[in-house]
VONU-987749 format. One record per residue (C-alpha): x, z, y negated; residue number from 1. Coordinates in nm, 3 decimals. Each point is the difference from the previous one (the first is absolute). Example, Ala and Ser with C-alpha at 12.3 -4.5 7.8 and 13.67 -1.06 7.14 Angstrom:
NODE, X, Z, Y, nr
NODE, 1.230, 0.780, 0.450, 1 .
NODE, 0.137, -0.066, -0.344, 2 .
//
This chain:
NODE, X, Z, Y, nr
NODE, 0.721, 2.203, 1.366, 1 .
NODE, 0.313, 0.025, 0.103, 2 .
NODE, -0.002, -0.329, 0.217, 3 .
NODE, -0.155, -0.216, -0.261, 4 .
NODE, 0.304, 0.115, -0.228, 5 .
NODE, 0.262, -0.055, 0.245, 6 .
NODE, -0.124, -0.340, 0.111, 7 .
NODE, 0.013, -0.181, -0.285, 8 .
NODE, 0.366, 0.141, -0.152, 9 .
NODE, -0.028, -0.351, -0.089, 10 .
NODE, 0.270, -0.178, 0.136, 11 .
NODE, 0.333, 0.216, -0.054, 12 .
NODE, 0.032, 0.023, 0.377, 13 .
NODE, 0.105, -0.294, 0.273, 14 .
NODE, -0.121, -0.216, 0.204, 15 .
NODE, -0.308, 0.025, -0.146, 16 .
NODE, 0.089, -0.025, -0.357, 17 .
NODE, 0.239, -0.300, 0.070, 18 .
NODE, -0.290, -0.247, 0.150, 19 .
NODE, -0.223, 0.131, -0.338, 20 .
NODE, 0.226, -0.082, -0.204, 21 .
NODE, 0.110, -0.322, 0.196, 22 .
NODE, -0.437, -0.076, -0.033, 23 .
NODE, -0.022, 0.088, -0.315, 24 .
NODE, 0.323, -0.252, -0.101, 25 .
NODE, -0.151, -0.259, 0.218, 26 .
NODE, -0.348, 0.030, -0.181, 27 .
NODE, 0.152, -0.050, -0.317, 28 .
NODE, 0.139, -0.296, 0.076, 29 .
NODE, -0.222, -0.194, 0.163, 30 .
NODE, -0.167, -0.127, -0.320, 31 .
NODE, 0.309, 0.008, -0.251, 32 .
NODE, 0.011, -0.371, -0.016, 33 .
NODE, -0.373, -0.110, -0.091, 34 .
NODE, -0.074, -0.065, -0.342, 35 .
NODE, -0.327, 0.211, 0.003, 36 .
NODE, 0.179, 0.309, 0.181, 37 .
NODE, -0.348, 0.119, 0.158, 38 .
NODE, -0.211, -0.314, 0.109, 39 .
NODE, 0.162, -0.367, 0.155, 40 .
NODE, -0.305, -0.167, -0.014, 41 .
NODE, -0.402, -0.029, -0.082, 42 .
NODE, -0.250, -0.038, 0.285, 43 .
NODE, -0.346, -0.082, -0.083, 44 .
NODE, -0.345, 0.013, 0.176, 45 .
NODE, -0.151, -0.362, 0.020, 46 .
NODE, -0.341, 0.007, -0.141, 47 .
NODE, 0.025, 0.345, -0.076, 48 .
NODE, 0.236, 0.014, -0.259, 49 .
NODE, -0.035, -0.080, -0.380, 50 .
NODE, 0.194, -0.316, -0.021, 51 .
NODE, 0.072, 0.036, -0.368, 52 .
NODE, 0.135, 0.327, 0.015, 53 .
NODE, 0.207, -0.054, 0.294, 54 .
NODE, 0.134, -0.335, -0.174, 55 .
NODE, 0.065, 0.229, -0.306, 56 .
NODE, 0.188, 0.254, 0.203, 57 .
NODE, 0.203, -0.285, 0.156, 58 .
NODE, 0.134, -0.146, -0.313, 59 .
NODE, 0.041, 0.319, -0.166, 60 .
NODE, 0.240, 0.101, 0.240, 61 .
NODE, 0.094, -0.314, 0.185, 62 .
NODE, -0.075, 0.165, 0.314, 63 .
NODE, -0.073, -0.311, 0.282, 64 .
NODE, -0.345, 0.117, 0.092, 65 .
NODE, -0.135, -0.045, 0.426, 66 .
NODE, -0.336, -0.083, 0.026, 67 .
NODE, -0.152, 0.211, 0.280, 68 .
NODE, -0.389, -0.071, 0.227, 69 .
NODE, -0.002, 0.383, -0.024, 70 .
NODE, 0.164, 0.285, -0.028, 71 .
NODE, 0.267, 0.138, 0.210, 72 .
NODE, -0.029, 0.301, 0.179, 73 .
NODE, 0.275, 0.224, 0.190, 74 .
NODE, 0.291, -0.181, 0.127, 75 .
NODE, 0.261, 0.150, 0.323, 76 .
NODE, 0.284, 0.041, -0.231, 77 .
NODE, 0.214, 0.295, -0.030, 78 .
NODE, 0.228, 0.159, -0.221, 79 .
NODE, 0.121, -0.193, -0.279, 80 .
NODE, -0.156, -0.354, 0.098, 81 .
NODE, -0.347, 0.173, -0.005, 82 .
NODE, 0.048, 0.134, -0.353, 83 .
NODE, 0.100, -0.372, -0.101, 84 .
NODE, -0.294, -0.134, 0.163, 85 .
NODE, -0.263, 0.219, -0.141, 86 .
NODE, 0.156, 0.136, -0.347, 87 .
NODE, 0.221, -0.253, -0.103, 88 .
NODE, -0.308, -0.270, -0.063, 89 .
NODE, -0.279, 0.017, -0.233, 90 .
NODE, -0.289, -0.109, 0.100, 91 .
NODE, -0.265, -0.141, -0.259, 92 .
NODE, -0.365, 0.039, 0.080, 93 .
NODE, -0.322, 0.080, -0.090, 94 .
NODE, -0.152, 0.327, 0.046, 95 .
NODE, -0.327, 0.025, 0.165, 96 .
NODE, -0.082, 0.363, -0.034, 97 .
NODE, -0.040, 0.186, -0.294, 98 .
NODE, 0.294, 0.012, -0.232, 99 .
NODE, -0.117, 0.333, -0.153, 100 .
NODE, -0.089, 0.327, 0.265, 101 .
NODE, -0.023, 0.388, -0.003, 102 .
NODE, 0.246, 0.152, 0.217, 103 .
NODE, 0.007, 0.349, 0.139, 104 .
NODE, 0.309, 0.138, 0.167, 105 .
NODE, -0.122, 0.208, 0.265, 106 .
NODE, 0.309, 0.257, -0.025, 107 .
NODE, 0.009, 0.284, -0.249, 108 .
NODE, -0.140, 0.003, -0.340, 109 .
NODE, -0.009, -0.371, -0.106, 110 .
NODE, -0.255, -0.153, -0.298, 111 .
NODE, -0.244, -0.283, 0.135, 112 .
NODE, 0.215, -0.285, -0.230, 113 .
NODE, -0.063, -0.333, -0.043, 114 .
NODE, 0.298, -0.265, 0.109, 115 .
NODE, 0.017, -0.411, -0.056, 116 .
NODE, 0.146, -0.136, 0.236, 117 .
NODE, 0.181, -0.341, -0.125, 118 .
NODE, 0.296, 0.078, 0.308, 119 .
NODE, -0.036, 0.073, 0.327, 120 .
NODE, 0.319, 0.146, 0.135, 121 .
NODE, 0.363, -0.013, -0.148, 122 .
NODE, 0.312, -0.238, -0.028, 123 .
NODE, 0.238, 0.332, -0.006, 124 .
NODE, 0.094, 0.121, 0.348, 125 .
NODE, -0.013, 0.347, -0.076, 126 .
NODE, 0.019, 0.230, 0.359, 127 .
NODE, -0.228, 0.217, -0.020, 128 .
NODE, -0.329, -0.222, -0.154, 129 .
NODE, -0.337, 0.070, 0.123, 130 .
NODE, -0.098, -0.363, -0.048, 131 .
NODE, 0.217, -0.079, 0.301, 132 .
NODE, -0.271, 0.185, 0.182, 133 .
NODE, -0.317, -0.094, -0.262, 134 .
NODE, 0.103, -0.366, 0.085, 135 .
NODE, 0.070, 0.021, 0.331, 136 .
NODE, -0.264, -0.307, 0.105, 137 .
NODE, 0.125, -0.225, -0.325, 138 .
NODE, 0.346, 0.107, -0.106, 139 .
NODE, 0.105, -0.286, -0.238, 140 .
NODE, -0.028, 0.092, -0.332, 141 .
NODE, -0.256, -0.156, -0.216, 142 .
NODE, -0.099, -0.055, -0.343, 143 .
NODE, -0.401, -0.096, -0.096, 144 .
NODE, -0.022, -0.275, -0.234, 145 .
NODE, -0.376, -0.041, -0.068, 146 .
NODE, 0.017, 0.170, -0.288, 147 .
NODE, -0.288, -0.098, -0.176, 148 .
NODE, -0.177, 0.206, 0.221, 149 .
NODE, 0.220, 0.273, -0.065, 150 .
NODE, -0.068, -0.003, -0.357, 151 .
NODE, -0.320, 0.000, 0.077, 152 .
NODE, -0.022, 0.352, 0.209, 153 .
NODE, 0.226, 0.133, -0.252, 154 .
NODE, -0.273, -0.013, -0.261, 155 .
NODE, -0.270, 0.034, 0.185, 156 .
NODE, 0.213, 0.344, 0.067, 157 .
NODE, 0.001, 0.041, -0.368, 158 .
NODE, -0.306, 0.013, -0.079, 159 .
NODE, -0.122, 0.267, 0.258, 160 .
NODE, -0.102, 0.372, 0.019, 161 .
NODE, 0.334, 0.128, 0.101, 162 .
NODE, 0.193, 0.369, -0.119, 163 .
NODE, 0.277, -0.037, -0.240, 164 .
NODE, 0.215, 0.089, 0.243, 165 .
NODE, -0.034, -0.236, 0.290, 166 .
NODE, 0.007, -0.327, -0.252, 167 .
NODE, 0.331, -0.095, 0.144, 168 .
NODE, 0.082, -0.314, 0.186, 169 .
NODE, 0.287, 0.113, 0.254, 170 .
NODE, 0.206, -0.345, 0.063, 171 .
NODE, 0.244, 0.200, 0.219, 172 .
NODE, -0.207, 0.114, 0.281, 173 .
NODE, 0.047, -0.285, 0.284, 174 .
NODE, 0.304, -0.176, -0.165, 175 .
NODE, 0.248, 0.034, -0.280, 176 .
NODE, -0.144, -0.193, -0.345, 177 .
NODE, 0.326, -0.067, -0.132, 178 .
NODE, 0.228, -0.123, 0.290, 179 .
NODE, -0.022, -0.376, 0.007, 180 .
NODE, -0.182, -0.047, -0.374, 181 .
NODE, 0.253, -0.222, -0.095, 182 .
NODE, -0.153, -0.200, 0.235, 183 .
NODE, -0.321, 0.031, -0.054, 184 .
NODE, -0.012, 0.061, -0.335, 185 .
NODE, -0.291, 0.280, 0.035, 186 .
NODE, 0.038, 0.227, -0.215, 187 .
NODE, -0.001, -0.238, -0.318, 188 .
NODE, -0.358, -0.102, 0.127, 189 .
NODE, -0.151, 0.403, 0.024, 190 .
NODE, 0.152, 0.218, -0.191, 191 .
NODE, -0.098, -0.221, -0.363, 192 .
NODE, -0.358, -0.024, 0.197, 193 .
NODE, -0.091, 0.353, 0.004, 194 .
NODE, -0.004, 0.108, -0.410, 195 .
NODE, -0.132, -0.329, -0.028, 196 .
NODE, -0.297, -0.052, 0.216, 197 .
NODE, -0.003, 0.395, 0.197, 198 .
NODE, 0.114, 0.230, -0.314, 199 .
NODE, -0.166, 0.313, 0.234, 200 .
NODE, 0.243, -0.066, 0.287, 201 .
NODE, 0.314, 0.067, 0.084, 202 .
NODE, 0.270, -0.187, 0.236, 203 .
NODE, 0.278, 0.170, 0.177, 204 .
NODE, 0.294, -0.148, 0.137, 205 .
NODE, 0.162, 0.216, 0.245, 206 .
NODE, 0.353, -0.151, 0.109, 207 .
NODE, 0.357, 0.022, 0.120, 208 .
NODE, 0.082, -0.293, -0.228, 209 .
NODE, 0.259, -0.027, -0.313, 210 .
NODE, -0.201, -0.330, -0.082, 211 .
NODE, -0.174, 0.073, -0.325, 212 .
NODE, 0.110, -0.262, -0.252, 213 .
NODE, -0.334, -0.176, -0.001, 214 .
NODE, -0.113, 0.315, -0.059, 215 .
NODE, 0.115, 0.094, -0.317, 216 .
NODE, -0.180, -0.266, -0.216, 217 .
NODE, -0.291, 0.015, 0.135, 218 .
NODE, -0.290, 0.104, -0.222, 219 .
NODE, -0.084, 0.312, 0.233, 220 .
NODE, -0.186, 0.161, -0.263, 221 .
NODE, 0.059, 0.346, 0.150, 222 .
NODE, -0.223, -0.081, 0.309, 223 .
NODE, 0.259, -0.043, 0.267, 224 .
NODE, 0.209, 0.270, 0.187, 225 .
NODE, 0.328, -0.051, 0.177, 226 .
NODE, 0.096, 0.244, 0.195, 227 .
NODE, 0.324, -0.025, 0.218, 228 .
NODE, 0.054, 0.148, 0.344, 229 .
NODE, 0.413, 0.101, -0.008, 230 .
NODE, 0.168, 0.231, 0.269, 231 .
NODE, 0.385, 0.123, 0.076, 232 .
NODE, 0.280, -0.224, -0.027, 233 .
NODE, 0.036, 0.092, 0.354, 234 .
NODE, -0.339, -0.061, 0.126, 235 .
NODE, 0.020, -0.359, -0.206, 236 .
NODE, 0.325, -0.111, 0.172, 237 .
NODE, -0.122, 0.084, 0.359, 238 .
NODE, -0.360, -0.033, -0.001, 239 .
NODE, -0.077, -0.256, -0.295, 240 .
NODE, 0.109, -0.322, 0.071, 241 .
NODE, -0.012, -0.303, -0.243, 242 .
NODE, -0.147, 0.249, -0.296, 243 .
NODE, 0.164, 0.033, -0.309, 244 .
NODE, 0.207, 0.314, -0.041, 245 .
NODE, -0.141, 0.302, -0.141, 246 .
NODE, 0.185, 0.027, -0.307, 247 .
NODE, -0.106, -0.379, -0.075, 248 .
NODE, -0.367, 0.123, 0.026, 249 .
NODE, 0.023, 0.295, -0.185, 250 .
NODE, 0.151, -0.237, -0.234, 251 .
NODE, -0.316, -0.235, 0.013, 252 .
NODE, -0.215, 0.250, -0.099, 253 .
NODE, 0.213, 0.061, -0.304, 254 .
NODE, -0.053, -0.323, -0.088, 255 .
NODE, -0.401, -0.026, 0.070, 256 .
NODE, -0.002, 0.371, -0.220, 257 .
NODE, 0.135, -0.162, -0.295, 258 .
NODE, -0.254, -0.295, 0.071, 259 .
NODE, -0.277, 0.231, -0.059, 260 .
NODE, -0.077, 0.069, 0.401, 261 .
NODE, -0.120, 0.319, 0.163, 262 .
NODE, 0.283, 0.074, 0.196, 263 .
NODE, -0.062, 0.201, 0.299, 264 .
NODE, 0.238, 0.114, 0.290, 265 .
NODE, -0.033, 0.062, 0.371, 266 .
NODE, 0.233, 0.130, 0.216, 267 .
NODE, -0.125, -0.059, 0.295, 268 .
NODE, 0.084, 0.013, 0.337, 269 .
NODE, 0.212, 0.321, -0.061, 270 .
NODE, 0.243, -0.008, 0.341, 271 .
NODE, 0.159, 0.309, 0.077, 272 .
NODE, 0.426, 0.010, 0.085, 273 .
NODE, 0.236, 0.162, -0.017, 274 .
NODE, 0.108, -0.043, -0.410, 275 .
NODE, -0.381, -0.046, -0.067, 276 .
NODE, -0.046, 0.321, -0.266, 277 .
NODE, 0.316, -0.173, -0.230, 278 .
NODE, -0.060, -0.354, 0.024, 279 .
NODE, -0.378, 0.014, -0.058, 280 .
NODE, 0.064, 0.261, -0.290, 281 .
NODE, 0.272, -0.320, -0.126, 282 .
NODE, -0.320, -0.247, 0.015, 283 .
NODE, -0.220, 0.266, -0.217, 284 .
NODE, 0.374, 0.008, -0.271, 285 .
NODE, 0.023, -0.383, 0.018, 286 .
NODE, -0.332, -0.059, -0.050, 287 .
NODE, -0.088, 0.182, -0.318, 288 .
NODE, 0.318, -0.101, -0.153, 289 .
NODE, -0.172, -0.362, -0.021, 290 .
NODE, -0.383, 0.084, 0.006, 291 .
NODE, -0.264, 0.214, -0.081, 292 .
NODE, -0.230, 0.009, 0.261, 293 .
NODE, -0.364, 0.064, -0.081, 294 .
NODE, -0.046, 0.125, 0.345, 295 .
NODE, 0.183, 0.050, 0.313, 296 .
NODE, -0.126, -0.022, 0.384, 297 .
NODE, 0.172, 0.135, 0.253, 298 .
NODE, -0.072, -0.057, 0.375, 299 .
NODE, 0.203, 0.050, 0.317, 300 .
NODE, 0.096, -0.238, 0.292, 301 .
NODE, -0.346, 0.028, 0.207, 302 .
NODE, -0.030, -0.303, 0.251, 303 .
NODE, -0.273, -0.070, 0.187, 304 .
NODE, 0.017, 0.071, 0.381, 305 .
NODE, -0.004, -0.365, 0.080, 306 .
NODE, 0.296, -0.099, -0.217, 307 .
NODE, 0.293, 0.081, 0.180, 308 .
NODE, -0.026, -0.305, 0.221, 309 .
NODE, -0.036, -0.231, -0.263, 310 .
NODE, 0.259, 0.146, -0.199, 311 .
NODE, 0.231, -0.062, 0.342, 312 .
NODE, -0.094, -0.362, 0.080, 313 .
NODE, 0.131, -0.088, -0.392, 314 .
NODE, 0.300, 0.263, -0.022, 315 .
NODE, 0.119, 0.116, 0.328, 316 .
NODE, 0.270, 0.212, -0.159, 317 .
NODE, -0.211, 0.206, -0.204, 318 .
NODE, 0.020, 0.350, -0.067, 319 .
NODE, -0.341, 0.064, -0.034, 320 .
NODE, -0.045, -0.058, 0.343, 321 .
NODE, 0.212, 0.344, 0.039, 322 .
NODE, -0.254, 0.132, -0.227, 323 .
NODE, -0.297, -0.096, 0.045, 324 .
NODE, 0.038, 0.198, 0.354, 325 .
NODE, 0.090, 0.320, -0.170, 326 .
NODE, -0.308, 0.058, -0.277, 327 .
NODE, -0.281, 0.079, 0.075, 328 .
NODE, -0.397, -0.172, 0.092, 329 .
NODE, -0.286, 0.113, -0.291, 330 .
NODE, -0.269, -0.221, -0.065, 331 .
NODE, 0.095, -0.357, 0.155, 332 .
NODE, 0.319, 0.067, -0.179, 333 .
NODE, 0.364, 0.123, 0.122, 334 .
NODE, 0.142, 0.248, -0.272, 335 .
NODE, 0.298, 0.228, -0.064, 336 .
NODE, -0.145, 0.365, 0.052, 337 .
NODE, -0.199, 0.172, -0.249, 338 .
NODE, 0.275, 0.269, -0.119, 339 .
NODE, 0.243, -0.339, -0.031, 340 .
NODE, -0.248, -0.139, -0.202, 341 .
NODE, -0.070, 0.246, -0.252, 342 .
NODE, 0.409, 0.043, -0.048, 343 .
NODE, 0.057, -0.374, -0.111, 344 .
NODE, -0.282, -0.016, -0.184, 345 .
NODE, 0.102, 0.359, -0.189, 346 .
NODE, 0.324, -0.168, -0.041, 347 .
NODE, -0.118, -0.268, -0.168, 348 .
NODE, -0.262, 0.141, -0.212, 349 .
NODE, 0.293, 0.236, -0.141, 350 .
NODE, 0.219, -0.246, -0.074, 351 .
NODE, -0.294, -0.238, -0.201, 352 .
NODE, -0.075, 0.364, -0.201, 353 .
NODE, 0.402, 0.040, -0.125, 354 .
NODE, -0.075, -0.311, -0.166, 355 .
NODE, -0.386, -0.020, -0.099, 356 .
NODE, -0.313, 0.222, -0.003, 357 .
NODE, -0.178, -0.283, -0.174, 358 .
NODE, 0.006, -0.222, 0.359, 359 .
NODE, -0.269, -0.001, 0.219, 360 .
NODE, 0.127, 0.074, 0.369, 361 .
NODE, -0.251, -0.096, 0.270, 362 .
NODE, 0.060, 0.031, 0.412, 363 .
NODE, -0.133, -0.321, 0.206, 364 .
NODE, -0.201, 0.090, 0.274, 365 .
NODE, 0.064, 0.372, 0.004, 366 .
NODE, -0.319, 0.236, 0.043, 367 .
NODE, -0.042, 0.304, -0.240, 368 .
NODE, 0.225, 0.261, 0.173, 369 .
NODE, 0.310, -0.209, -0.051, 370 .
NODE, -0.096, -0.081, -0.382, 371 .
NODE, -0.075, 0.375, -0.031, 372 .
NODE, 0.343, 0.081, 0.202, 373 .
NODE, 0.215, -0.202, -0.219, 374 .
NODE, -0.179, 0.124, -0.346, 375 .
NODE, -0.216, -0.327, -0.077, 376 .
NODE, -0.358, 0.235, 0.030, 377 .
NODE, -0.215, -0.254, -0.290, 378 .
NODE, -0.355, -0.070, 0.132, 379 .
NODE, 0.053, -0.377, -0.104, 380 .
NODE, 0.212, -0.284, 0.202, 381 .
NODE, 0.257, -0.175, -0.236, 382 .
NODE, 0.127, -0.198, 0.300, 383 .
NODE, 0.184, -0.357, -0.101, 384 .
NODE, -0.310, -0.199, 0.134, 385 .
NODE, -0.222, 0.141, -0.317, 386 .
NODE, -0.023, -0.009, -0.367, 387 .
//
């Protein structure tokens, strides 16, 4: 425990804290000058593409768009010039498996939901993402434009035998649903879809994004969730690249609130350091001064084994790399130790309390004795991928 503390002190000490902080700087800058901060330009599929929606996405955001024979797959970049090959595109395809599937996490106590996937992978260049790994074979980021068929799945999903509970569409599983929609213009296509043609369903947008102005005239009709991942300023400035600050997504959800939104939270991955206790117990203060969460998901920094090299080849300065060798192996997944664990979490759930009993508090991918450790002993899940 104590290693996993001391490793990631996060960047008060030299020379490792200089070349973060020199990566970090250098990160930030490398897109400051594009007019869409996240994407340069469209690539599309020949023949495998809907024409009309790319063209659509193209003069919505006057993107230039490449036509591509196929899709790329990994390229021998490194560093930064690999992030701007695979992450700083958009590529604009259609999908050819099914848009709507059951998943089932195979670590600790996790609901069989249901996610729509729209994205595959992310424009942000956060450090530790598991898609860097979950993408390995086709890292560019990707948006699915046959959405006819979409629609299509989506109420054929309506109209099933399925529990209350698991109803939910998850459009944050493989990608973040509200990075580059003012590019593609997404969300104004779903979210009015749902109480119109799929009033039984629910869609939730899990994000890192401050984006939600097409949001808040949308005719939602109370079937739509947004729920927004938000961590340390500390952990956002070192480990976050290209996202928008916390404060200006706790803000967000303000703003979708007063629309009429489910707003949900999830702090998640919880990193420990050395000031972690104070500045996470800051996040909880900051963020019920703007919001009141109807739930709250808390999960801690749990790569898989097979990460740390692909974390490396994008961000050779990391400080996970320091970390990742210090936690420990459970399941398939590296994780700080039990008793480390249960503190944070403890930590966490206490602060939530001093300001609401009335929020649900859920732990992602946690089995029972941590839930029971930390006080949270209900039968049901009230995780942030159900209703």
């Amino acid at each position: 425990m104590a290693g996993a503390h001391r490793n990631i002190r996060l960047l008060h000490q030299s020379p490792i804290a200089n070349a973060v902080r020199e990566q970090s700087a250098a990160y930030a800058a490398a897109v400051a000058e594009q007019e869409h901060g996240l994407v340069r330009e469209l690539w599309a599929v020949r023949g495998r593409s809907d024409a009309d929606q790319v063209h659509r996405i193209a003069e919505r955001s006057g993107l230039p768009v490449r036509w591509l024979a196929k899709a790329p797959t990994v390229n021998g970049e490194r560093g930064m010039d690999k992030l701007l090959e695979e992450r700083n595109v958009l590529l604009l395809r259609d999908r050819q498996s099914p848009f709507i599937e059951q998943f089932q996490h195979p670590l600790g106590r996790c609901a069989k939901f249901y996610k729509l996937t729209a994205y595959n992978n992310c424009n942000y260049w956060c450090e530790y993402c598991y898609l860097y790994l979950t993408f390995r074979n086709s890292p560019v980021s990707t948006h699915f434009v046959n959405y006819d068929r979409m629609f299509r799945e989506i109420e054929a999903f309506d109209g099933a035998s399925i529990p209350e509970p698991l109803r939910v569409l998850n459009l944050g599983e493989l990608g973040d649903p509200l990075a580059v929609d003012e590019i593609t213009g997404f969300a104004e296509q779903v979210v009015p879809f749902l109480p119109a043609h799929a009033p039984h369903t629910k869609l939730l947008f899990l994000t890192k994004s401050d984006a939600v102005k097409m949001l808040l005239p949308l005719e939602h009709g109370g079937r739509t969730i947004v729920s927004f991942s938000v961590n340390t300023d500390k952990v956002w400035r070192y480990l976050e690249h290209r996202t928008p600050s916390p404060a200006a997504r706790l803000e967000a959800a303000r703003e979708v609130q007063n629309a009429g939104y489910e707003v949900r939270l999830r702090i998640d991955p919880v990193i420990r350091y050395s000031t972690w206790k104070t500045d996470y117990e800051a996040l909880v203060e900051e963020a019920f001064s703007l919001v009141r969460p109807s739930r709250i998901t808390i999960g801690e920094y749990r790569p898989a084994e097979g990460l740390s090299n692909h974390i490396r080849a994008r961000f050779p300065q990391s400080p996970l790399i320091k970390v990742n060798g210090s936690l420990v192996a459970e399941a398939g997944k590296l994780r700080y130790p039990r008793a480390s664990r249960i503190e944070m979490f403890a930590a966490l759930i206490n602060a939530i309390r001093r300001h609401s009993a009335r929020t649900d508090i859920a732990l992602c991918k946690e089995d029972n004795q941590v839930w029971k450790a930390v006080g949270l002993n209900g039968s049901g899940l009230c995780c942030n991928c159900l209703g």
